[in-house]
Residue frames as a rotation matrix with the C-alpha (Angstrom) as fourth column:
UNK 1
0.286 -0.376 0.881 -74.84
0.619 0.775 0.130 29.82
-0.732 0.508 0.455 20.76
UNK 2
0.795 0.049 0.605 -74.92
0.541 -0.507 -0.671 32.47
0.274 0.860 -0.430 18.21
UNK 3
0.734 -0.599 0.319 -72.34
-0.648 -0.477 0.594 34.72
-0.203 -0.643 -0.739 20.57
UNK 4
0.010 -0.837 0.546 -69.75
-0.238 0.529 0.815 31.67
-0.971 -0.138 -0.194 20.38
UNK 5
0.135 -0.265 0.955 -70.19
0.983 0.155 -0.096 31.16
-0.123 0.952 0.281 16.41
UNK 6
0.997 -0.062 0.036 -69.94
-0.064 -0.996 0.063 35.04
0.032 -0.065 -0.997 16.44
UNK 7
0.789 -0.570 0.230 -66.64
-0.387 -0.170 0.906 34.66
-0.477 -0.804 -0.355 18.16
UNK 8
0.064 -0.676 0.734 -65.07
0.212 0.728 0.652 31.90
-0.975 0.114 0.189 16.04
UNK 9
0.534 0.092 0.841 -66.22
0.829 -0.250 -0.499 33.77
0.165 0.964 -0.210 12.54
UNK 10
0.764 -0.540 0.353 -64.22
-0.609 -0.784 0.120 37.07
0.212 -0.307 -0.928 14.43
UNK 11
0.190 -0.774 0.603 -61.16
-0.081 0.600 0.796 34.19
-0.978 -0.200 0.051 15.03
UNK 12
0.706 0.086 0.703 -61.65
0.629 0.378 -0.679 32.66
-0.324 0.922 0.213 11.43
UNK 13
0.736 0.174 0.654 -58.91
0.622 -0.556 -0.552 34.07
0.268 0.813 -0.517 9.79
UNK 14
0.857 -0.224 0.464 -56.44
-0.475 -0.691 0.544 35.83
0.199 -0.687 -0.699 12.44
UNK 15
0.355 -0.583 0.731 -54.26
-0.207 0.713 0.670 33.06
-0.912 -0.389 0.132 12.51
UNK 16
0.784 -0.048 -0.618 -51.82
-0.603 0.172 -0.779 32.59
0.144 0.984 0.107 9.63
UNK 17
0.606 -0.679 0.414 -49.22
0.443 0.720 0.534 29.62
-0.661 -0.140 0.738 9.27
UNK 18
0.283 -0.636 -0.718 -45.85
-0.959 -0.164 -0.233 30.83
0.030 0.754 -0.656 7.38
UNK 19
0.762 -0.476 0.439 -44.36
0.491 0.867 0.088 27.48
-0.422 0.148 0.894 6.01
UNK 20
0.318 -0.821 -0.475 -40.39
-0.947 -0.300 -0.116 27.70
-0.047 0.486 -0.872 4.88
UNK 21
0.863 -0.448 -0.232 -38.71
0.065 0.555 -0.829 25.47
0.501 0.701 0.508 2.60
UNK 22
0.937 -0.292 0.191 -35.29
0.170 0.860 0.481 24.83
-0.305 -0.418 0.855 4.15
UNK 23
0.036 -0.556 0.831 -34.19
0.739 0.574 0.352 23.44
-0.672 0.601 0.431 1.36
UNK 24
0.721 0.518 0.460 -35.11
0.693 -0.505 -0.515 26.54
-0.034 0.690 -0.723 -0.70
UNK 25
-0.282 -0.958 0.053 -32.43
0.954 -0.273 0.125 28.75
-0.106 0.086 0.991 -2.09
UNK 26
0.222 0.662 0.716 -34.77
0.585 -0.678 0.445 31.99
0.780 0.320 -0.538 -1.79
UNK 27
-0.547 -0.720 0.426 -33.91
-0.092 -0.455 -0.886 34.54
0.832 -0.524 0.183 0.65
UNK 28
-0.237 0.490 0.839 -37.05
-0.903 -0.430 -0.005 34.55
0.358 -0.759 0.544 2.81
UNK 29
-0.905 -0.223 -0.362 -37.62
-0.291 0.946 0.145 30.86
0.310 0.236 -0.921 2.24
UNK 30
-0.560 0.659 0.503 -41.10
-0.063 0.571 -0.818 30.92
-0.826 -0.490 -0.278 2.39
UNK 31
-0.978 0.086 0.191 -43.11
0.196 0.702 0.685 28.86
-0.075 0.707 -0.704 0.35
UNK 32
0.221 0.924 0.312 -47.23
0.198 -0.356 0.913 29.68
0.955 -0.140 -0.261 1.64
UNK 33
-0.971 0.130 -0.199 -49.04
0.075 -0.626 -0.776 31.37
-0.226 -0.769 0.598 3.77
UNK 34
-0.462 0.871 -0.168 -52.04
0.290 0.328 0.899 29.68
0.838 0.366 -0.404 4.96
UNK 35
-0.771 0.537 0.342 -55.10
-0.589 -0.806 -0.062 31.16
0.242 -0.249 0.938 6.18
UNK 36
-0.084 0.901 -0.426 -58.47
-0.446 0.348 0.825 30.32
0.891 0.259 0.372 7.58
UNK 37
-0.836 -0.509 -0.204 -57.96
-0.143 0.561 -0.815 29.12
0.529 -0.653 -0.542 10.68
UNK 38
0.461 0.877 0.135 -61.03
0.358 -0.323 0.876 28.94
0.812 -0.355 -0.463 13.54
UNK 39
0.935 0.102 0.339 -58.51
-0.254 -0.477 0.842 29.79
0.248 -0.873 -0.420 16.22
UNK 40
0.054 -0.995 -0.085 -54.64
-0.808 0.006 -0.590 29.57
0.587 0.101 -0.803 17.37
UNK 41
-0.239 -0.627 0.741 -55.25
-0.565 0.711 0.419 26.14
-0.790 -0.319 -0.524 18.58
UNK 42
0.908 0.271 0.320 -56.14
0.179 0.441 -0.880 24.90
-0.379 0.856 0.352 14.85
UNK 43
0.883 -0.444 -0.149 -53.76
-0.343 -0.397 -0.852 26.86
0.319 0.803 -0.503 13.55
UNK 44
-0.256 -0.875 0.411 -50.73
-0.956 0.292 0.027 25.31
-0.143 -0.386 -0.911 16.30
UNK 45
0.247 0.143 0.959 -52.22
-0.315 0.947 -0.060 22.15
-0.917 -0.287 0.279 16.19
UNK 46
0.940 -0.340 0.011 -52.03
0.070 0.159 -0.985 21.90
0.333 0.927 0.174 11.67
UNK 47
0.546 -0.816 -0.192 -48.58
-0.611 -0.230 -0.758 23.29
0.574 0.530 -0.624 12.31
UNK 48
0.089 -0.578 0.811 -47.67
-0.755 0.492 0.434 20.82
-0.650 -0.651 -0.392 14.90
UNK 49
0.399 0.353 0.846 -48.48
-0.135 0.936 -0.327 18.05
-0.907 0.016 0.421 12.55
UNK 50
0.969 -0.245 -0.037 -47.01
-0.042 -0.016 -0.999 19.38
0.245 0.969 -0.026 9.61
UNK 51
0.229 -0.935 0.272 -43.42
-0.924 -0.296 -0.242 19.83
0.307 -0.196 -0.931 11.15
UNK 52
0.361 0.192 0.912 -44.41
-0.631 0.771 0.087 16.49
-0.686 -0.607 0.400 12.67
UNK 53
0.710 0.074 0.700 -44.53
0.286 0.878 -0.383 14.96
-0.643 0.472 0.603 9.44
UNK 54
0.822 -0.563 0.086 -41.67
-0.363 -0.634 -0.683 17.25
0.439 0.531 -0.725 7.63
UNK 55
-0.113 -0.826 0.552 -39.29
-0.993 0.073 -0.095 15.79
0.038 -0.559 -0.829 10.51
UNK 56
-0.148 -0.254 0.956 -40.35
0.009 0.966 0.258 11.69
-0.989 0.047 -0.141 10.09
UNK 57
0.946 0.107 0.306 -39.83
0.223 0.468 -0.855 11.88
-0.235 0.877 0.419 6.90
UNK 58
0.137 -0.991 0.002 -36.08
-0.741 -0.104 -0.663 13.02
0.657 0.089 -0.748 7.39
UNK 59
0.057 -0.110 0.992 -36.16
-0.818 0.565 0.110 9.80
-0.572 -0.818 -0.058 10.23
UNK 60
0.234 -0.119 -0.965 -34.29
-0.600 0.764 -0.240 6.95
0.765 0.635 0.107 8.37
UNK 61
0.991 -0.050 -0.127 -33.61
0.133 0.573 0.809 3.66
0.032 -0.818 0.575 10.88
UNK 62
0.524 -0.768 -0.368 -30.34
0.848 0.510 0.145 3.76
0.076 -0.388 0.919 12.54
UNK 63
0.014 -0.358 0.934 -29.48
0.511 -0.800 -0.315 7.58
0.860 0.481 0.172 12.04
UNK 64
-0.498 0.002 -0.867 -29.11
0.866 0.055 -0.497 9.60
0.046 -0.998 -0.029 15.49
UNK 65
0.165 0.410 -0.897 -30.83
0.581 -0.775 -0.247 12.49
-0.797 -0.480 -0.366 17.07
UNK 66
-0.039 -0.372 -0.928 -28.51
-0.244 -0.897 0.370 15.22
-0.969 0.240 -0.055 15.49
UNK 67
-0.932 -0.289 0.218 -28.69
0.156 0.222 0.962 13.53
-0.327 0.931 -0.162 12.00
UNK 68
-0.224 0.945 0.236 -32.17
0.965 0.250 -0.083 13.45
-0.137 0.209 -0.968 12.07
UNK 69
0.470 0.205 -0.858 -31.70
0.434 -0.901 0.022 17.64
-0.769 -0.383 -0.513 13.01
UNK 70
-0.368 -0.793 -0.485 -29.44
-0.056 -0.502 0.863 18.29
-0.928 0.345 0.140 10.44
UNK 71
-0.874 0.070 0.481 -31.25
0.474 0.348 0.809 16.51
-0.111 0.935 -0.338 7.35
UNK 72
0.222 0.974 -0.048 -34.61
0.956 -0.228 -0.187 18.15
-0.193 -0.004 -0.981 8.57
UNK 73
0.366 -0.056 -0.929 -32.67
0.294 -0.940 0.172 21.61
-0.883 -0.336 -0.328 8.76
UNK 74
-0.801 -0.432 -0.414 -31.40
-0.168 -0.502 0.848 21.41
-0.574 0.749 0.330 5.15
UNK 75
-0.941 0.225 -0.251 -34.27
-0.030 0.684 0.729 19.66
0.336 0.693 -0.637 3.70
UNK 76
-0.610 0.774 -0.170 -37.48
0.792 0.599 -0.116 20.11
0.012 -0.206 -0.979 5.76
UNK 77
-0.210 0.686 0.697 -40.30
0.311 -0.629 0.713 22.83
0.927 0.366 -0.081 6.54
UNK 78
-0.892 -0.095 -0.442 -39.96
0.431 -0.469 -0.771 25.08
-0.134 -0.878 0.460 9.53
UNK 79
0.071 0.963 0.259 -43.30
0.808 -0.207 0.551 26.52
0.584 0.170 -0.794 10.47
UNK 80
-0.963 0.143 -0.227 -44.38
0.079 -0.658 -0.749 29.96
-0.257 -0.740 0.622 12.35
UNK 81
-0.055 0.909 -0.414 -47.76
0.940 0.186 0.284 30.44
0.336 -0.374 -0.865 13.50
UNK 82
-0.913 -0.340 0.226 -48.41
0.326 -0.940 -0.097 34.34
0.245 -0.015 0.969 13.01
UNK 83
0.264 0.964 0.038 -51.41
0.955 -0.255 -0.154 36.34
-0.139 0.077 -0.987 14.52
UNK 84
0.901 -0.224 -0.372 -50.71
-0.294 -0.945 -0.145 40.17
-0.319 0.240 -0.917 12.84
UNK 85
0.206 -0.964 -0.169 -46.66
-0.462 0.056 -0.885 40.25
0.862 0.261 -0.434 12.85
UNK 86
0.478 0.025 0.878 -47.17
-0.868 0.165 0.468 38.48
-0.133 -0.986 0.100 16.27
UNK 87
-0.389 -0.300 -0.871 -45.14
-0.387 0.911 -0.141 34.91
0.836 0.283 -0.471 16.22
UNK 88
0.462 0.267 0.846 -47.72
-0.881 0.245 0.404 33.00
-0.099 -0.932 0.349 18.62
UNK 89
0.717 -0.045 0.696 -45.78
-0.200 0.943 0.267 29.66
-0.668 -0.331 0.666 17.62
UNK 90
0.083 -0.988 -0.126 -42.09
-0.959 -0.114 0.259 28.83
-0.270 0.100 -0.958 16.85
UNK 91
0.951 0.281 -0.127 -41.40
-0.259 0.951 0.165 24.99
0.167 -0.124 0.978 15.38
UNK 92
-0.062 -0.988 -0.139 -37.69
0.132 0.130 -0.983 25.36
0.989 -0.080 0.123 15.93
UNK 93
-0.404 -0.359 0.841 -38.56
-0.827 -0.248 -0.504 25.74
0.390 -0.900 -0.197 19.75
UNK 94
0.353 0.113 0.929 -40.08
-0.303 0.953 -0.001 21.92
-0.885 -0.282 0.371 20.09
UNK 95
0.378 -0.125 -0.917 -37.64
-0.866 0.303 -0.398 20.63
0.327 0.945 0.006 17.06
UNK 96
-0.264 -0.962 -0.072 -35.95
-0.824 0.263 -0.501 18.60
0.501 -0.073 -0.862 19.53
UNK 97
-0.356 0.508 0.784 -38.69
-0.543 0.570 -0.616 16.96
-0.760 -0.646 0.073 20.92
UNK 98
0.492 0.729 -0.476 -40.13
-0.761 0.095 -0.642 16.40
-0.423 0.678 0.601 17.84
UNK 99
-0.113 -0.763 -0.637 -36.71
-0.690 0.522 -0.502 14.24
0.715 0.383 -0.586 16.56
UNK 100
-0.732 -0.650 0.203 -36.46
-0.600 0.475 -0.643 12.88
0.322 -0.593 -0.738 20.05
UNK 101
-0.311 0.800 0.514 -40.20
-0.250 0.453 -0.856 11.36
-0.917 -0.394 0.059 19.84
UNK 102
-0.966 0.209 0.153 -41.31
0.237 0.473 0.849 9.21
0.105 0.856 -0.506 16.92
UNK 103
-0.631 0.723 -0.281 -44.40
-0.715 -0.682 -0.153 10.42
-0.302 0.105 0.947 15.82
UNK 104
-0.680 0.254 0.687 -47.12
0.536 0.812 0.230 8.22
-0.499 0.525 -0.689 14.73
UNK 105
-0.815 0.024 0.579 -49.17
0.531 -0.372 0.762 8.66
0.233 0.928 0.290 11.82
UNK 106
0.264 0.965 -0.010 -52.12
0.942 -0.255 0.218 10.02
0.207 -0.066 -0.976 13.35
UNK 107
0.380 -0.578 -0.723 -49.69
0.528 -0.506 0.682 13.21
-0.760 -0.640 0.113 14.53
UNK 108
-0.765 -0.603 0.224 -48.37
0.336 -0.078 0.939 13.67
-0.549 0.794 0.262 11.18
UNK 109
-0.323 0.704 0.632 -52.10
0.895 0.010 0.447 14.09
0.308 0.710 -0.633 9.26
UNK 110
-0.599 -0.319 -0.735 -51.62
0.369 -0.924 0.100 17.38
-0.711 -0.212 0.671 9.01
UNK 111
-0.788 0.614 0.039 -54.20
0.111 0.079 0.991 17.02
0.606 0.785 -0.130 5.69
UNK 112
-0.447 0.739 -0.504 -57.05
0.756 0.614 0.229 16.60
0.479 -0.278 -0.833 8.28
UNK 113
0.056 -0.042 -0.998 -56.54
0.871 -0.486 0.069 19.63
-0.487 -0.873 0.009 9.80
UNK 114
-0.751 -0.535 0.387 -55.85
0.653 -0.518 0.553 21.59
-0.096 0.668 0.738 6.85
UNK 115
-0.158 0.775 -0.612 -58.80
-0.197 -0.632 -0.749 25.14
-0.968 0.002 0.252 6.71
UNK 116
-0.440 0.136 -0.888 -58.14
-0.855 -0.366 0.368 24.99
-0.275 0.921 0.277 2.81
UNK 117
-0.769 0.361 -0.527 -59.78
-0.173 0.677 0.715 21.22
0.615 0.642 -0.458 2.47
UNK 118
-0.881 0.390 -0.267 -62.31
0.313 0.057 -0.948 21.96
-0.355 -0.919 -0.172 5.35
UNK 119
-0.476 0.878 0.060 -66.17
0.329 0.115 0.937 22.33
0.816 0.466 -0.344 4.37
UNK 120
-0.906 0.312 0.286 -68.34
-0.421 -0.586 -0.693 24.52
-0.049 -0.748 0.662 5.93
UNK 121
-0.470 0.814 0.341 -72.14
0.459 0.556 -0.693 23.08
-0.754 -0.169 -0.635 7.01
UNK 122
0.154 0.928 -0.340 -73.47
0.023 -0.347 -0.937 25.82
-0.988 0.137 -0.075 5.13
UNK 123
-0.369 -0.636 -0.677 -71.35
-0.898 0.057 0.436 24.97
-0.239 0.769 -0.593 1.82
UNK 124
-0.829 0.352 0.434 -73.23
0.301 0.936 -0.183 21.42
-0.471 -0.021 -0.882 1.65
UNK 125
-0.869 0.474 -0.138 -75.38
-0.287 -0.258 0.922 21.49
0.402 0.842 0.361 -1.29
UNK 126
-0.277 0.860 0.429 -79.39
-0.877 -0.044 -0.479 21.18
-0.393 -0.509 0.766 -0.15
UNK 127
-0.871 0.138 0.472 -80.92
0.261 0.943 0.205 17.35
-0.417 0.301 -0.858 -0.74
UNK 128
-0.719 0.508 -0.474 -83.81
-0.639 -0.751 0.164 17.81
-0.273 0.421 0.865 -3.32
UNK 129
-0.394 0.624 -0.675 -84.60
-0.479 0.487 0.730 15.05
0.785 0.610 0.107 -4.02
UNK 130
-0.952 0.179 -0.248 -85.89
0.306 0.586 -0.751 13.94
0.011 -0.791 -0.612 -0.65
C-alpha cells in the first residue's frame, strides 16, 4: 500500500491543465495553469468536464452543430493537458463530439474534480473533543 501512495505522491503534480480564453485578446490566450493533479486520468478527466461545460454553455436551443463550434471558438475555453512540454491531451481533438453530444450536468462538474478544492485525509483537523 505504501508503494502505490508512493507512486501517486511521485504523479501528484506532473500533470498540468493550460486553460485558454478564446475570447481573450492576449497573444498566448492563456488564462491558468492548474496543478496538483494525482495522475493524467484526473487531470483528462477535470479537463474533459471543463470543455464539457465551456461548450453547453455556448448550446442555445435550435442553433446547429457548426454554430454551436463557432460561438464556443470565439467565446469558450480550449484546454491542453501538459505533462513537461508534453501535450498528453488536446480538447480541440474531441470538440466535435463534444457539440455533437449534449452533455449532462454530471459531465460538466468540473468543480468536483478540481485538485485546488480537493482535501487531503491528512489536512482534516484531529476531533478533540471526543
Amino acid at each position: 500500500m505504501d508503494s502505490q501512495n508512493n507512486d501517486e505522491n511521485h504523479d501528484k503534480g506532473e500533470y498540468k491543465v493550460h486553460v485558454f480564453d478564446l475570447s481573450s485578446d492576449a497573444e498566448d490566450k492563456v488564462v491558468e495553469i492548474i496543478d496538483g493533479f494525482y495522475n493524467e486520468e484526473h487531470a483528462i478527466v477535470f479537463a474533459h468536464a471543463y470543455v464539457r461545460a465551456s461548450v453547453e454553455r455556448c448550446r442555445i436551443p435550435g442553433v446547429t452543430n457548426q454554430e454551436i463550434v463557432d460561438a464556443w471558438s470565439a467565446f469558450g475555453e480550449d484546454i491542453k493537458v501538459m505533462k513537461k512540454e508534453e501535450i498528453v491531451w488536446n480538447s480541440s481533438d474531441e470538440i466535435m463530439s463534444f457539440v455533437e453530444n449534449v452533455a449532462t450536468p454530471m459531465e460538466c462538474d468540473w468543480r468536483s474534480l478540481d485538485p485546488r478544492r480537493l482535501v487531503e485525509e491528512d489536512e482534516f483537523p484531529e476531533d478533540d473533543d471526543e
